[in-house]
C-alpha positions, 0 to 999 in steps of 0.5 A: 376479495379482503384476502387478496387485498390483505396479500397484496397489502402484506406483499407490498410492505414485505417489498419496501423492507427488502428495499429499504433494507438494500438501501441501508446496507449500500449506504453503511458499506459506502460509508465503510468503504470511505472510512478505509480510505480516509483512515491512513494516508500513504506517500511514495517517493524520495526520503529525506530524514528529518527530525529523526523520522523520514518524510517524503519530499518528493512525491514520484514513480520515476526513481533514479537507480543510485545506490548505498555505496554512490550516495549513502544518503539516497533513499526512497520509500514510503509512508503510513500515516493514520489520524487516530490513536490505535496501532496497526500493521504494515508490510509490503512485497517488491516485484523487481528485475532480478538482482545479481545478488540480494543483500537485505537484511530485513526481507522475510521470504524472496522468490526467484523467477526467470527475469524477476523475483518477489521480495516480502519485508517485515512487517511492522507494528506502529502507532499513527506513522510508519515508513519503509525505507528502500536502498539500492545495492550494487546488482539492483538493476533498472526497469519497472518495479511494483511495491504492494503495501499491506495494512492489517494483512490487507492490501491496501495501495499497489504502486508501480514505478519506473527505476532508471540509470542516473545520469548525473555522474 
């Protein structure tokens, strides 16, 4: 009889390990995960330079499709953020209507498909801020657009977008 009590014992304890081990790995990934996404703060939308760095001042997923040579002032994009001092990467990949013709001068692979084409840009190596600032060209076209940010090789944010004629000519 003390055999099976000192099994049953021994089974008991080995039980609550296992869940107090469950416990304490849930809660430090939870705790991860949290981090990750507090760490780097990301806004999308229209650009405007100001001290000579870019800001969002209009958070939006409706752009309007005004380009380079309408208004050489046009931009949209966006910004990284982080709040502490080490370094990191960033990048990202445009899926887009296929243009007539690509002009960038800082895109690093292109795809074409059928009615769209992928595009992935450079990556970059800052400090606490980054932007990518994204200009339309003659041929760009309107419809939905998606731009996939990367930080550190890991996809961070998707944002989907709508670009549409401006009417305001």
């Amino acid at each position: 009889m003390s055999g099976e009590r000192a099994y049953s014992s021994f089974m008991k304890a080995k039980f609550l390990y296992v869940i107090l081990l469950v416990f304490f790995c849930s809660a430090h990934a939870q705790q991860s995960d949290d981090s990750d996404d507090d760490e780097y703060v990301i806004k999308f939308g229209l650009l405007k330079e100001k001290q000579s760095k870019f800001e969002v001042y209009e958070e939006t997923l409706e752009i309007p499709l005004i380009t380079s040579k309408d208004d050489a002032d046009f931009k949209f994009g966006y910004t990284v953020e982080k709040f502490n001092d080490t370094d990191f990467n960033f990048y990202h990949v445009l899926h887009m209507p296929k243009p007539a013709e690509y002009t960038s001068n800082v895109a690093v692979e292109i795809q074409e498909h059928e009615s769209s084409s992928t595009v992935r840009y450079e990556e970059k190596r800052v400090s606490e801020y980054g932007c990518a600032v994204t200009r339309f060209d003659e041929g760009d076209k309107p419809g939905k657009y998606q731009m996939d940010i990367y930080i550190n090789k890991q996809l961070v944010k998707v944002i989907e977008f709508e670009v549409y004629l401006d009417k305001t000519d």
